[in-house]
C-alpha positions in Angstrom: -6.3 -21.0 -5.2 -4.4 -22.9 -7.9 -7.4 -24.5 -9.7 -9.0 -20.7 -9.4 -6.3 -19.5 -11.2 -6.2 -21.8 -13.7 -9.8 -21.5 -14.6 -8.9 -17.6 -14.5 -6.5 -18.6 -17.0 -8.5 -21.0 -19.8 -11.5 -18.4 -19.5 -8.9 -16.0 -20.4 -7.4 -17.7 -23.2 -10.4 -18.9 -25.0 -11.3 -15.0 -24.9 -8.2 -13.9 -26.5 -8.7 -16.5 -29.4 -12.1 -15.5 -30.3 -11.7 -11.7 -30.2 -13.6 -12.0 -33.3 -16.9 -12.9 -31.7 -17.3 -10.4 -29.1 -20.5 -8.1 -29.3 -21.6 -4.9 -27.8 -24.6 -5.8 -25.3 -27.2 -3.3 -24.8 -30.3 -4.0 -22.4 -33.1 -3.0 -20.1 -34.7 -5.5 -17.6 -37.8 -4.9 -15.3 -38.0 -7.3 -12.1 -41.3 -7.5 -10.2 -40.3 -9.4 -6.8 -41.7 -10.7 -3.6 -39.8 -9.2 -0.3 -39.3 -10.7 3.1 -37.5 -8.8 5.8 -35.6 -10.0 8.6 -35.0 -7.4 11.7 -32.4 -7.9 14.5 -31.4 -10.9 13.7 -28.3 -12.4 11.7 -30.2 -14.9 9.8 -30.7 -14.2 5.9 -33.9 -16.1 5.6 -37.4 -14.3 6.3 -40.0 -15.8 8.3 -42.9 -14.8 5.6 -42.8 -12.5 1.7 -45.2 -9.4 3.1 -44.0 -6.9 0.6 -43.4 -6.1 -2.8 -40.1 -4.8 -4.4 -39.8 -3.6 -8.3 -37.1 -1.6 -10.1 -35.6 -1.6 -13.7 -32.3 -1.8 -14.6 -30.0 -0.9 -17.7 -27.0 -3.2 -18.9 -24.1 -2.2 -21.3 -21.1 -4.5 -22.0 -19.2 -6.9 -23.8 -20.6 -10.6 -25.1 -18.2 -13.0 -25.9 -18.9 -16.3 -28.2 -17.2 -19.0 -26.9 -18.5 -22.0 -28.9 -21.9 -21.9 -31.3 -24.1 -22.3 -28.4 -22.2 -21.1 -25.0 -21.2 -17.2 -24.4 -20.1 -15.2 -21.3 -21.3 -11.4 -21.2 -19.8 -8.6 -18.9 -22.0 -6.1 -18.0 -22.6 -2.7 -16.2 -25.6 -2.7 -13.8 -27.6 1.0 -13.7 -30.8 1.7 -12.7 -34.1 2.1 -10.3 -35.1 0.1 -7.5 -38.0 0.2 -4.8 -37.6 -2.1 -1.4 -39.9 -2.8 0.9 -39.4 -4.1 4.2 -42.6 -5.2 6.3 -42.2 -6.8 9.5 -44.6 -7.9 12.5 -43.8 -8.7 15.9 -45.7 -10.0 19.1 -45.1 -7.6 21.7 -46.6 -9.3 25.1 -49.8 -10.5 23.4 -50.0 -6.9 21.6 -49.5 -7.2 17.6 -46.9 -4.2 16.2 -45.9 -3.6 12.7 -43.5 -1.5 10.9 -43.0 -0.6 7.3 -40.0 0.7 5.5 -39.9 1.6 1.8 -36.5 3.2 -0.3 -36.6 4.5 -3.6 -32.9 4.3 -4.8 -30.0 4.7 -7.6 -28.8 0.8 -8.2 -25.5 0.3 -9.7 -23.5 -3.1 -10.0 -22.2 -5.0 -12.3 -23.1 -9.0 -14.1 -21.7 -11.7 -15.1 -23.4 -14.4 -17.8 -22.8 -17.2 -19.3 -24.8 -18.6 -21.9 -26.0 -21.9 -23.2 -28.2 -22.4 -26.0 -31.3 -20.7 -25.2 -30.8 -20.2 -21.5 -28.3 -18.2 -19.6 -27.2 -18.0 -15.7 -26.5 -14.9 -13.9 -24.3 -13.6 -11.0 -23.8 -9.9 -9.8 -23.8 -7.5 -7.0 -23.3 -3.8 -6.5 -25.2 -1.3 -3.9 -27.8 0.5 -3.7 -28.0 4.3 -2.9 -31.7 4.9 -1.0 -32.6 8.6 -2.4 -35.9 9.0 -0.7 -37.9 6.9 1.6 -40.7 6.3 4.2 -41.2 4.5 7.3 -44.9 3.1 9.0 -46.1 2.2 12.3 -49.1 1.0 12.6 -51.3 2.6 14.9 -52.9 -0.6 16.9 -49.5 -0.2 18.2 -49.3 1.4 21.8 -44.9 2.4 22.4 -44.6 4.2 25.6 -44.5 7.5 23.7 -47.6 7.2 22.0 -45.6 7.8 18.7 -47.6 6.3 15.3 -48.1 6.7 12.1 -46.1 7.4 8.9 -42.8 9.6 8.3 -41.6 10.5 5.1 -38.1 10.2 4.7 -35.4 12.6 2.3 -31.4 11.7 1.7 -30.6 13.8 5.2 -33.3 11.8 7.7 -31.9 8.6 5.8 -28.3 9.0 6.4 -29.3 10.1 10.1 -30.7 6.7 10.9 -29.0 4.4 9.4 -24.3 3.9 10.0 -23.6 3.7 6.6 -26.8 4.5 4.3 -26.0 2.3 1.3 -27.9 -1.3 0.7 -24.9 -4.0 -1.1 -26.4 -6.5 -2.8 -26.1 -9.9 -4.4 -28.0 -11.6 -7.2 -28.3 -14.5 -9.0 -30.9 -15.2 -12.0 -31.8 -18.3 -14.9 -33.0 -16.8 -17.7 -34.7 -18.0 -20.8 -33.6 -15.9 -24.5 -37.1 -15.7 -27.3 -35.8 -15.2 -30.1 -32.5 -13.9 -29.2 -33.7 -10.8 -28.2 -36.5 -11.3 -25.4 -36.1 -12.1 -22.1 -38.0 -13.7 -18.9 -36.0 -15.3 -16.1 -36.5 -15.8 -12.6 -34.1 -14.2 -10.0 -33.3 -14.1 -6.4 -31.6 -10.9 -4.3 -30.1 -10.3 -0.9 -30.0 -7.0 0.4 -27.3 -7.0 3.3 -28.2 -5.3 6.2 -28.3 -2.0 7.0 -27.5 -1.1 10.8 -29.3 1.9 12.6 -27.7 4.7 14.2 -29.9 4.6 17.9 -29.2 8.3 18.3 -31.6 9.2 15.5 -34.9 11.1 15.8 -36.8 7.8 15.4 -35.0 5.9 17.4 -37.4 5.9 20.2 -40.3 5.0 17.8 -38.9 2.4 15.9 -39.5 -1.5 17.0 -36.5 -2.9 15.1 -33.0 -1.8 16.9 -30.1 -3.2 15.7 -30.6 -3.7 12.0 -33.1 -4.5 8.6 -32.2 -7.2 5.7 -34.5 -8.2 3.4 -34.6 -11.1 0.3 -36.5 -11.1 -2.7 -37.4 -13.6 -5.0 -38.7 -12.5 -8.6 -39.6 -12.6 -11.8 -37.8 -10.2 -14.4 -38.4 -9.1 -18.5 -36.2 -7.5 -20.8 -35.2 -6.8 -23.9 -31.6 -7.3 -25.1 -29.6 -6.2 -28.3 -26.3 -7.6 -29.2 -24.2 -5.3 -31.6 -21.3 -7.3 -33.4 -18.0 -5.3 -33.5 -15.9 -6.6 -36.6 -12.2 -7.0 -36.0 
């Protein structure tokens, strides 16, 4: 705790003596990922990447120069993202999948630092699902005979899920052109979100207990610093 806070502390005070550096940090960033879900099960790690997530974000917040080629940036995390979770199962020989996909209001927050041309991220926030769906397939047989697809709004959403908000963590390298471009490489967990078994669907659904997914992508963006004279 000690070494924390001291580290806490020389961040801190090289901040304070170069006031004169910091920079207003505008940005939007598109991430195109690969998504592998994990159901039931408290391991983070998928089994296979059988969907495909995408969303864009919008940064504002403080750069600071520390030295002539190493910077730390603050930032705001708002935007759009789309998750998909596909997962399979064997069923006593019989193959079943299910689909589910979220459209939802992202906000977080970042932290970089920068070095030379390269920078390495760290964040987190939640996710807010607004609208969704969820897939069966239909070579499927449940002992209700239920299949196909059900399109989901905020109200059927918070009905099968506990607590109907995705948290998430993410970490990214990315490479600066010019200053101003961006293309980096990033990796995000989604933590799990648990179902509420007295739901409508809940005697359709394969998956019980819970749904997780990670993704691991690629993201572009275009940054503009703004220097603020003191």
């Amino acid at each position: 705790m000690k070494k924390v806070f001291l580290f806490v502390l020389l961040i801190g005070s090289i901040s304070y003596y170069n006031l004169t550096a910091v920079d207003v940090s505008l940005g939007f960033v598109g991430q195109f990922a690969m998504s592998g879900a994990v159901a039931d099960s408290s391991s983070i790690l998928p089994s296979s990447f059988r969907d495909f997530d995408m969303g864009y974000s919008f940064l504002v917040g403080i750069k600071n120069n520390i030295t002539d080629n190493t910077a730390i940036s603050i930032l705001a995390d708002l935007g759009y993202y789309h998750d998909g979770y596909a997962l399979k199962y064997d069923i006593n020989g019989s193959r079943a999948t299910e689909n589910y996909q979220f459209d939802s209001f992202m906000v977080g927050g970042m932290f970089k630092f920068h070095f030379f041309f390269m920078s390495l991220s760290a964040g987190g926030g939640v996710k807010i699902p607004i609208s969704g769906s969820y897939r069966i397939e239909d070579n499927y047989s449940n002992p209700l005979g239920y299949s196909g697809k059900y399109y989901l709004d905020r109200g059927d959403i918070t009905d099968i899920f506990d607590n109907a908000l995705i948290p998430y963590v993410k970490v990214s390298l990315d490479f600066h052109i010019l200053n101003y471009l961006l293309i980096g490489v990033y990796v995000n967990y989604d933590f799990a979100l648990k179902f509420n078994n007295s739901d409508y669907l809940s005697n359709v659904r394969v998956a019980k207990e819970s749904i997780s997914s990670l993704d691991i992508g690629l993201q572009l963006g275009y940054f503009l610093n703004i220097s603020v004279n003191r």
